[in-house]
N, C-alpha and C positions, 0 to 999 in steps of 0.2 A: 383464644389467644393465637394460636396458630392459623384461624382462617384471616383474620386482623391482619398478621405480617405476610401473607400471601397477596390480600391486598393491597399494601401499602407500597408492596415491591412491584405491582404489578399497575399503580396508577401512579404513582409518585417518579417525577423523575428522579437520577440517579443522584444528582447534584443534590435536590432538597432532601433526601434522606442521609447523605451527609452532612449537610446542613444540621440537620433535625438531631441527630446521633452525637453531632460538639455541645449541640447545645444541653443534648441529656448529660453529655459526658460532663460539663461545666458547672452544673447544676448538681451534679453526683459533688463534683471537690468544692461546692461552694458551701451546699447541705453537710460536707463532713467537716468543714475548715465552722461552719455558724455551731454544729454540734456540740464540738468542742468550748462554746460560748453560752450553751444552752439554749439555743434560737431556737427555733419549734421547724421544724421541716417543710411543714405546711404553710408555714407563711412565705418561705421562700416561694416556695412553689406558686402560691397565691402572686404572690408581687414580680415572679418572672410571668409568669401568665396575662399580667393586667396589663406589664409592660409592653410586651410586645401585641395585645390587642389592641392598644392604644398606638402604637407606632411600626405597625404590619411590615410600612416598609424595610427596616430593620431588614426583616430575612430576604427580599429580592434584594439589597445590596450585599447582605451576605452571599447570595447564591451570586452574584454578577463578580462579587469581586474572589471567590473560588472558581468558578470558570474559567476568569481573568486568566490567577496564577497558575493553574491546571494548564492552560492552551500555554503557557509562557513555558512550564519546562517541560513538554510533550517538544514545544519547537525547540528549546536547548539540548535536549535529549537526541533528538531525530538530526540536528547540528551534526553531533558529536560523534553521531552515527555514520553521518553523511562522511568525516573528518577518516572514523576509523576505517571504515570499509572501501577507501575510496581504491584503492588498487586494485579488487577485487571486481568491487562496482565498473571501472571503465577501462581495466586492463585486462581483463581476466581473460586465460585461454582459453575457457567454457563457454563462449559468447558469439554470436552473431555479429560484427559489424557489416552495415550498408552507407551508403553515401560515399563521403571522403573520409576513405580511414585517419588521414592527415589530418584532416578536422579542427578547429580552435575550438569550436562550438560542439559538444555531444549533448543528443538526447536521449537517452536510458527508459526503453519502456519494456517492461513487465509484462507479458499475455498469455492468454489460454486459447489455443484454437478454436473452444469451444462456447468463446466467449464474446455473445453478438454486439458488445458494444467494440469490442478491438476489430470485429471486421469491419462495421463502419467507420472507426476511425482510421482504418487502414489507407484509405482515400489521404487524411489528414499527413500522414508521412510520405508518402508517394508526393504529394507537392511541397511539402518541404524541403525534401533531397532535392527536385527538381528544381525550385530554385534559389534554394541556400547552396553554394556549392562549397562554403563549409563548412557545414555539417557532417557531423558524424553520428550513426544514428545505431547505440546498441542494442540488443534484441535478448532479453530474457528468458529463457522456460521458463513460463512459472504456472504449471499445469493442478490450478484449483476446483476444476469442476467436475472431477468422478475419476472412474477408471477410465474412461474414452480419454479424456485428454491428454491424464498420464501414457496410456500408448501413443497419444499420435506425438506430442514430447519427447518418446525414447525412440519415435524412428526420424522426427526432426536432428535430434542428437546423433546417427548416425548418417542421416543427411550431411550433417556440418563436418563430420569424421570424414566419409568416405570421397565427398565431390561438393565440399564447399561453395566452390564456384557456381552450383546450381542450387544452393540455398533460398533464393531471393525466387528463382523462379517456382521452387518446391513451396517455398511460404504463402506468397498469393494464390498458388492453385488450392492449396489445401484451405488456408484463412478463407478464401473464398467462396467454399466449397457448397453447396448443400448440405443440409442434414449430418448427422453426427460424425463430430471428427473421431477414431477410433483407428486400432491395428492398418486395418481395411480401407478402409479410406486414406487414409496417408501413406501409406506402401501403394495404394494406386497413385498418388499424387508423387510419391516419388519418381517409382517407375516412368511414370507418364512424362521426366526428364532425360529420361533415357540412364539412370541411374540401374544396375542389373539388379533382380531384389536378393540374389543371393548373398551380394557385395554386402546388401542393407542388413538382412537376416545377420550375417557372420560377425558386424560392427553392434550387431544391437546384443550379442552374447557376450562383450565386455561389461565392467563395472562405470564407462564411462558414465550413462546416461543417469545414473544414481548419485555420483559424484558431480553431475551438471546439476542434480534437482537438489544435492544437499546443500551446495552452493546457494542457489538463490534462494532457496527456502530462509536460510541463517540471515539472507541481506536484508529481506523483506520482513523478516521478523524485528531486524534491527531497526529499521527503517517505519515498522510498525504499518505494512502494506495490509492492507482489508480484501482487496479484488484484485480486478482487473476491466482496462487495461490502468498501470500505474505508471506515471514519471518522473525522470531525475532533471532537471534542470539547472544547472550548475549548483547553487547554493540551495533549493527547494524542491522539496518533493508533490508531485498533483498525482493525484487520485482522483480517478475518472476519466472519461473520452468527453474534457472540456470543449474540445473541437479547435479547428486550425487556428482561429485567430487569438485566443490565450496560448496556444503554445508557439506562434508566429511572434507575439508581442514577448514572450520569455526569452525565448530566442534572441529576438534584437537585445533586449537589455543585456543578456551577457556579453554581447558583442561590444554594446556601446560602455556599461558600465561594468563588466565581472560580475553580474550577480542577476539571478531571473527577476529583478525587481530594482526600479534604479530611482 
């Protein structure tokens, strides 16, 4: 029995063993509700079994139309999310802004320094700002990939403390960097703005940078973020480094219509 449900869990999507698990569960109240009439167990059992050999499809429209409502209040959900957290999401004092602060249009992306799809798309917001000019484009910690990242995250956060104004330049040296972002590498990337590291060291022995990573931790879980890098775009969340011209095309829509989808 036990090697049975290891399999099933391990070849069965996640959907048809839900599937599979209503239909025991309906067949458990349909066997107790015939019991009660003295109907034999087994014939149910016989006659659900024949049924759905004869009309298979049955369960792919089961599974299409649990999908369906699944993916419908994951989006209601992540709505409402989008609704609750939105002062946090694009006001917050824990935050990176680039572009025009003043901005109609914000893009909200999520990243790990250590994470090679956000350095390639680093390209992708560099010509954004350049030629959206309003745009506003917020910048997340959201350091998921080990201990490296989390360090190079709390001396970004005293980055942003101590000489904000070299933020932008500190993020492409580092985002760009070679080889693992960590302590060491990003205290060079800083320095290397002419940032002193003592300034950095004494900014990084507050509780801020805990209070910046508790922050987007809570957003992203509301948000139901997986990786990195991830986006907000007005009314819709993208997940992944889709590349410039999906989030060029999201962009315009909020412009033309209020919503990344028009």
């Amino acid at each position: 029995m036990t090697q049975y449900f290891v399999f099933s869990r391990r070849f069965c999507p996640p959907a048809l063993l839900r599937v599979l698990s209503a239909c025991a569960l309906a067949l458990s109240l349909v066997a107790g509700t015939a019991a009660a009439q003295d109907i034999d167990r087994s014939e149910i059992e016989k006659i659900v079994r024949e049924y759905l050999i004869q009309n298979p499809e049955v369960i792919a429209e089961a599974l299409t139309e649990l999908e369906r409502r699944e993916q419908e209040a994951a989006e209601a959900a992540r709505l409402q999310a989008l609704t609750d957290s939105a002062d946090i999401l694009f006001n917050s004092t824990r935050q990176v802004v680039l572009g025009n602060p003043e901005g109609s249009v914000t893009l909200v992306e999520f990243f790990d320094y250590n994470c090679g799809y956000c350095k390639r798309a680093y390209g992708d917001m560099v010509r954004l700002i350049e030629e959206e000019p309003d745009l506003k484009v917020v910048l997340k910690e959201f350091p998921v990939l080990g201990q490296g990242s989390i360090e190079a995250a709390q001396v970004a956060v005293a980055v942003n403390s101590v000489a904000p104004e070299k933020y932008g330049e500190f993020h492409e040296a580092l985002l760009l960097r070679r080889g693992q972002a960590n302590l060491a590498s990003a205290l060079a990337a800083a320095t290397g703005t002419g940032i002193p590291e003592e300034d950095l060291k004494k900014a990084m022995e507050t509780d801020e940078a805990g209070a910046t990573f508790e922050e987007v931790y809570t957003i992203a879980n509301r948000l139901g973020l997986t990786g990195t890098p991830s986006y907000v775009v007005g009314n819709e969340v993208v997940q992944g480094a889709v590349g410039y011209d999906q989030l060029r095309a999201k962009i315009d829509a909020v412009k033309n219509c209020g919503e990344a989808s028009c």
